[in-house]
C-alpha positions as CSV (number, residue, x, y, z in Angstrom):
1,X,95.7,114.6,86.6
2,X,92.7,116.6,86.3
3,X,93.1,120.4,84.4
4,X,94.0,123.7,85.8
5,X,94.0,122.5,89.7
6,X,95.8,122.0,92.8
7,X,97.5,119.4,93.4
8,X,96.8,117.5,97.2
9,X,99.2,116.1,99.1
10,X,100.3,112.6,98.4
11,X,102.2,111.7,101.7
12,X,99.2,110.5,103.9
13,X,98.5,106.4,103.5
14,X,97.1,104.5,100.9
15,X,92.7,104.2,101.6
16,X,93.4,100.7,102.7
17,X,97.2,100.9,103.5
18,X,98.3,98.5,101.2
19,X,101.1,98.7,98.5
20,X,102.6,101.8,100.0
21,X,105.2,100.4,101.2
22,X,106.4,98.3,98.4
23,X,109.8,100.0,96.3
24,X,111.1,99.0,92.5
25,X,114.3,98.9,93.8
26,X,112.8,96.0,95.6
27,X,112.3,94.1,92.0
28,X,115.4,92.9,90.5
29,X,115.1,91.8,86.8
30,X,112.1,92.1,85.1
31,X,112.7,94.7,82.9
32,X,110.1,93.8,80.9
33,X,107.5,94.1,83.5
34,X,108.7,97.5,84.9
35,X,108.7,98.6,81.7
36,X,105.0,97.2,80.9
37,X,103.9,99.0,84.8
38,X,105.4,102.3,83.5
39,X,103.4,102.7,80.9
40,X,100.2,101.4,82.4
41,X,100.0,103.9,84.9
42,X,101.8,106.8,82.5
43,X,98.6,106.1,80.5
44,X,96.0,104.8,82.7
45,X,96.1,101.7,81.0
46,X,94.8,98.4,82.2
47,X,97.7,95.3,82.5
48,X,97.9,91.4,83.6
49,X,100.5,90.4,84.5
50,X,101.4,86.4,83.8
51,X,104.8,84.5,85.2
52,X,105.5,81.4,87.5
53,X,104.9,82.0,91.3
54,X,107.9,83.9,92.6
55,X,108.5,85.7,90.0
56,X,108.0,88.9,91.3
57,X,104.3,89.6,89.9
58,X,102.3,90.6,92.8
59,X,105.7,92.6,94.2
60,X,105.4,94.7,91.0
61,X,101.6,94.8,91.1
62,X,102.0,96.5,94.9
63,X,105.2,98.4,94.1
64,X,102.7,100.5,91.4
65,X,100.9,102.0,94.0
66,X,104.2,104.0,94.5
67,X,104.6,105.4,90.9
68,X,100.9,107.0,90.6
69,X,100.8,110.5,89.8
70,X,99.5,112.9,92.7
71,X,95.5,114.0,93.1
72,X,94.4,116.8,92.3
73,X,91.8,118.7,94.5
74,X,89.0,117.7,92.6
75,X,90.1,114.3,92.3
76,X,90.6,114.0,95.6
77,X,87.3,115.5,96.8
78,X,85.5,112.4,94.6
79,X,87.4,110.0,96.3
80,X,86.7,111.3,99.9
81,X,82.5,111.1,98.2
82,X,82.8,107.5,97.9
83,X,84.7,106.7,101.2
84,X,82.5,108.5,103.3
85,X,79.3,107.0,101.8
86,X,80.8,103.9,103.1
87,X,81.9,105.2,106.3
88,X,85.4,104.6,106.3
89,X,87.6,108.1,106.8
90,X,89.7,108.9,109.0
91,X,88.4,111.2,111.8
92,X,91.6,112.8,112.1
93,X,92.4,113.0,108.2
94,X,89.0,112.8,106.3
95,X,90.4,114.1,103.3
96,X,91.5,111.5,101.3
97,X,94.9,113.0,99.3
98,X,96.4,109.4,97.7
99,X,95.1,107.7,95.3
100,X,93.4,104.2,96.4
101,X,95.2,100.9,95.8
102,X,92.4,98.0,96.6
103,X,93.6,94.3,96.9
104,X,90.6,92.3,96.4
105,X,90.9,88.3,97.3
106,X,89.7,86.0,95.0
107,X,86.9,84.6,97.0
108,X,85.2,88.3,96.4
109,X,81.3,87.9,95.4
110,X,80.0,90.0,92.9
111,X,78.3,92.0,94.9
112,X,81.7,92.8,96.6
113,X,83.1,94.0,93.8
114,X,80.5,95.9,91.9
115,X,78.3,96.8,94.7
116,X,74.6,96.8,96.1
117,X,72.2,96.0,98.6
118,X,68.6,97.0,98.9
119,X,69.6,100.9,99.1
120,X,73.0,100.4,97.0
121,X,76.6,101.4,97.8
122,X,79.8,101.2,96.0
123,X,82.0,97.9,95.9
124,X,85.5,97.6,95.3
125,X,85.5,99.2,91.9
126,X,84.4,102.3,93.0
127,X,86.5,102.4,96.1
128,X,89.3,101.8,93.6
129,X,88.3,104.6,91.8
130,X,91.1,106.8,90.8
131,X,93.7,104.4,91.8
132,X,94.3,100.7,91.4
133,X,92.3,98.2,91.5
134,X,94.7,95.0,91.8
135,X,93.6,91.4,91.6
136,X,95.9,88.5,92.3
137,X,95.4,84.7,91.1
138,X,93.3,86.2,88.3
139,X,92.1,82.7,87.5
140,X,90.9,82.0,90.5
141,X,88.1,84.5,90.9
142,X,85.0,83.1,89.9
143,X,84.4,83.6,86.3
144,X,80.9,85.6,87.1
145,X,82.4,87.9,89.1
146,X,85.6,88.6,86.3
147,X,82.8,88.7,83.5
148,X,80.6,91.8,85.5
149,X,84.2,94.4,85.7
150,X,83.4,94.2,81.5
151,X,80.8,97.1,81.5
152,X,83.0,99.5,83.7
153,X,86.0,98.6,82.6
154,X,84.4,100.6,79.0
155,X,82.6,103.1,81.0
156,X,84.3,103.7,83.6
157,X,81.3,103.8,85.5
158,X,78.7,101.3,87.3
159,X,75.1,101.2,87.0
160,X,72.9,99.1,89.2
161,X,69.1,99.1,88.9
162,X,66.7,98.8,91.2
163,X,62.4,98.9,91.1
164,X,62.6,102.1,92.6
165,X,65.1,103.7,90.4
166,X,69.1,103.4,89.3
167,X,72.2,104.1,90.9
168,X,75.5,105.2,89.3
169,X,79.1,104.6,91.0
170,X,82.4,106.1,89.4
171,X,84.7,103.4,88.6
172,X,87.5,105.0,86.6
173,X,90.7,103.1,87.8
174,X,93.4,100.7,86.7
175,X,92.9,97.3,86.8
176,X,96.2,95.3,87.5
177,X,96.0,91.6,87.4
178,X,98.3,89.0,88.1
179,X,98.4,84.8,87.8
180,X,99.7,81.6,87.4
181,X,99.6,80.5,83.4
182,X,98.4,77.0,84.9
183,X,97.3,75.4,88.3
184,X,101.1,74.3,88.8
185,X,102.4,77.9,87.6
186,X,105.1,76.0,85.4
187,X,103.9,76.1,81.8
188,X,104.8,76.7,79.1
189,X,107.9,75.0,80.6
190,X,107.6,71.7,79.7
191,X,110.4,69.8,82.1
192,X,108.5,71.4,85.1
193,X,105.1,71.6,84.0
194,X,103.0,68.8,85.9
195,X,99.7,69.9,84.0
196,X,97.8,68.2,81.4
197,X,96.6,69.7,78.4
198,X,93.0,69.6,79.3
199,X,94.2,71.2,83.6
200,X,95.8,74.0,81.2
201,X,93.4,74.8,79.3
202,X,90.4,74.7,82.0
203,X,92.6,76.9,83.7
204,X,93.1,79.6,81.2
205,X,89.6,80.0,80.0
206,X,88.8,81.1,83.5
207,X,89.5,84.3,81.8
208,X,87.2,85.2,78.9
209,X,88.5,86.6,75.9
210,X,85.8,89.9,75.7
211,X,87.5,90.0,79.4
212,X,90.7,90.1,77.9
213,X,90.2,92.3,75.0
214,X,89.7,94.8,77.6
215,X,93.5,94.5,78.7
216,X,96.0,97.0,77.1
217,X,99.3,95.7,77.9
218,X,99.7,91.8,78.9
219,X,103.7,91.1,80.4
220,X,105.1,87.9,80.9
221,X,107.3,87.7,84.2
222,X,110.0,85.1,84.0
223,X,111.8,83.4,86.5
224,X,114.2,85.5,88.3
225,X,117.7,85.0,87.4
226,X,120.2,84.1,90.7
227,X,122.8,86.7,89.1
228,X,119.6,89.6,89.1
229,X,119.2,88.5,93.0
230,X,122.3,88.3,94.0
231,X,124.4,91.4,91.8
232,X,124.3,93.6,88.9
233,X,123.4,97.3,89.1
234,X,120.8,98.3,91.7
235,X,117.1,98.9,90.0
236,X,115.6,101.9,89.5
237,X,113.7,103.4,92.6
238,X,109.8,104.0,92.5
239,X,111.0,107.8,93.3
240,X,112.6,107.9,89.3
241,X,109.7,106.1,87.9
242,X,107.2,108.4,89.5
243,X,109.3,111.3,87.6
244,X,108.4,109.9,84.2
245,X,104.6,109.3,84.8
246,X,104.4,112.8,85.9
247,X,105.9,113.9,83.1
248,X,104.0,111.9,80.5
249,X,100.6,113.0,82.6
250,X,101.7,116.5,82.1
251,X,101.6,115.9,78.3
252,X,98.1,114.1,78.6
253,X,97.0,117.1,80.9
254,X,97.7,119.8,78.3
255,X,96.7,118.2,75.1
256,X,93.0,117.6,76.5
257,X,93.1,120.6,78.6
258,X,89.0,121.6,78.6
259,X,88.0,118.1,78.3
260,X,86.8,115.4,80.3
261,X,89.6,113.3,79.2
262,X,92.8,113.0,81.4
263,X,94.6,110.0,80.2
264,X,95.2,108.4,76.7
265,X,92.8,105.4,78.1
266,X,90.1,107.5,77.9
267,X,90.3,108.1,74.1
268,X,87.7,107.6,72.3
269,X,85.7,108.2,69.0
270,X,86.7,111.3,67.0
271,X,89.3,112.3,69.4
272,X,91.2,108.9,69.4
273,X,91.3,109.2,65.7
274,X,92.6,113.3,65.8
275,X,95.5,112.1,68.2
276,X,96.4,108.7,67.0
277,X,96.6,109.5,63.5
278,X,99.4,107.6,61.4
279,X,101.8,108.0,58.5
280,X,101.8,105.5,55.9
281,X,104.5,103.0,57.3
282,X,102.7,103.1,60.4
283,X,99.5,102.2,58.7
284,X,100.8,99.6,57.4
285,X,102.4,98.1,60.6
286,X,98.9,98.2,62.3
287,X,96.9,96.4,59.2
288,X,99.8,93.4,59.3
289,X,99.2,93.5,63.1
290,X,95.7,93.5,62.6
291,X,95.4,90.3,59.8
292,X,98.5,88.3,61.3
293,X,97.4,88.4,64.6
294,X,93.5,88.3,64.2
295,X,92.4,91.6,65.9
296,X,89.1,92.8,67.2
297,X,88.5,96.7,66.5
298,X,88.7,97.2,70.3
299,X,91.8,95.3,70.8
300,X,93.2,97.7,67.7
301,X,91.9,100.8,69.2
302,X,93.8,99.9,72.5
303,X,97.0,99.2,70.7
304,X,97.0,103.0,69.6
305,X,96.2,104.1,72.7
306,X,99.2,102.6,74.5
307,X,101.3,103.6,71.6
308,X,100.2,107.0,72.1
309,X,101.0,106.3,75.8
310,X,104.3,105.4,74.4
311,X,105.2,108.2,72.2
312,X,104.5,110.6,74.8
313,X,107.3,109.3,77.4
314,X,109.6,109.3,74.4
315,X,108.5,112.8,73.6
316,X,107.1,112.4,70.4
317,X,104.4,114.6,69.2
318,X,103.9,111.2,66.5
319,X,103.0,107.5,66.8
320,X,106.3,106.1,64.8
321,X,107.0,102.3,64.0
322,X,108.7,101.6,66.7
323,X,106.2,102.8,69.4
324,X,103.2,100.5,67.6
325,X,105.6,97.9,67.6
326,X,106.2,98.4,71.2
327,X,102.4,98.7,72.1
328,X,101.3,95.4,69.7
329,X,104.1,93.2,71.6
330,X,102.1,93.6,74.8
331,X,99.1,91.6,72.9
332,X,101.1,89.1,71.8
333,X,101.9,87.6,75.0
334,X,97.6,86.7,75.8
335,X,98.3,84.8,72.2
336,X,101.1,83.3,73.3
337,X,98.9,81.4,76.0
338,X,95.4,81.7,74.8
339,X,95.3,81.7,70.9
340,X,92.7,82.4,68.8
341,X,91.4,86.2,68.0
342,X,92.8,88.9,70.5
């Protein structure tokens, strides 16, 4: 949430009435993965989601939508901006008071999703501004398309140019992704799995790893238990969850109160180094992290990001251990399927 404003009204629908109706008490299991969607959005954090089909992925991915903290004034009065360039507010409600959830299909072209035209307007991205922007079957958007979110996924913003001069788009939102981990959606298990080697790994690098170095926290949805379906204590409501991100945005809110930052995401430089400063035992944690597991310096600077994220819902002033541990399990998982340097 933006500082020192008020705070609009979050009851009217979703920009393009998707995911509002989805619950968490709707998503039984998955622990993991809740976790992994509570601190995305308690952050603003970016997160891919990775499991079988049916295993609850895209349910979670919709059921965020219902866990983001409200607009404030300001944000909302950007948002209503970019809808009404593009003509699409309601007569009888032009204000736009929730915060966008936009479901692109994978058959989007890149001018879709970035924008543009001969006088340029905004594409999914920036409609998605301030919200989520969630895109399902990762793998099977064309790779140019995936490779052009890169530049606004770091700026937050989207430049096109033109002979006759340049045009800038907000595109500060949350990218949740979802897919298969191959064409069948069985590996890594083996006794199911009716992929080769060679289907697998066409399949994966689909998704670039500069693409995925710009993904905080990567969850691994299994296979729902029948005992998680069928019994065991009701999950946790959308309602509770919400209470927590509030309360961790609140934290975020005051710290950078008179800045332009309003989520740990948005650290950068100097001030990612003032509020993610470590002790000695968490120093060293993060260089064995960084040697064993072959880090770029953006993937580490993300890892202390969400570990800030991390801290702050435990109410921890400091980044301990066990909050980088927490934050450096989430890159393991991209490993875990694509290898090599995170």
């Amino acid at each position: 949430a933006g500082s020192g404003s008020q705070e609009a009204d979050n009851q009217s629908p979703a920009p393009d009435g998707q995911g509002a109706e989805a619950d968490f008490s709707q998503v039984r299991g998955q622990e993991n993965v809740r976790r992994a969607a509570e601190i995305a959005v308690s952050g603003g954090h970016n997160l891919l989601l990775i499991g079988p089909p049916g295993s609850g992925k895209s349910l979670t991915a919709r059921c965020i939508a219902g866990i983001l903290p409200p607009l404030t004034m300001e944000e909302s009065m950007e948002i209503t901006k970019i809808y009404s360039v593009m003509g699409m507010l309601d007569e009888e409600q032009p204000l736009i008071r929730h915060r966008p959830f936009r479901e692109v299909h994978h058959t989007a072209t890149r001018a879709a999703m970035i924008g543009g035209g001969m006088v340029p307007r905004p594409g999914e991205i920036s409609l998605a501004s301030g919200g989520i922007l969630f895109l399902d079957e990762l793998a099977e958007f064309r790779k140019s398309v995936l490779e052009v979110l890169r530049q606004p996924l770091e700026n937050r913003e989207i430049q096109i140019s033109r002979t006759y001069g340049k045009y800038t788009f907000p595109a500060d939102f949350i990218l949740v992704a979802a897919m298969n981990p191959c064409p069948c959606g069985c590996y890594p298990d083996l006794d199911r799995c009716t992929c080769t080697p060679f289907q697998i790994q066409n399949y994966l690098s689909r998704i670039s790893q500069p693409f995925l170095d710009r993904i905080d926290l990567c969850a691994e949805a299994a296979k729902v238990k029948y005992g998680d379906l069928t019994g065991g204590k009701p999950s946790e409501s959308s309602a509770e969850i919400r209470r927590r991100v509030c309360a961790a945005r609140e934290v975020q809110k005051e710290r950078y109160r008179g800045s332009r930052i309003r989520t740990n995401a948005m650290l950068r430089g100097a001030m990612l180094e003032k509020y993610c400063e470590l002790g000695e035992k968490e120093k060293r944690v993060m260089e064995q992290a960084y040697e064993v597991l072959g880090l770029t310096a953006r993937a580490y600077h993300r890892i202390l990001r969400t570990a800030r994220t991390i801290a702050d819902m435990d109410g921890e002033e400091k980044i301990r251990e066990e909050h980088l541990c927490e934050a450096v399990g989430y890159r393991t998982v991209d490993r875990k399927y694509w290898g090599g340097r995170l």
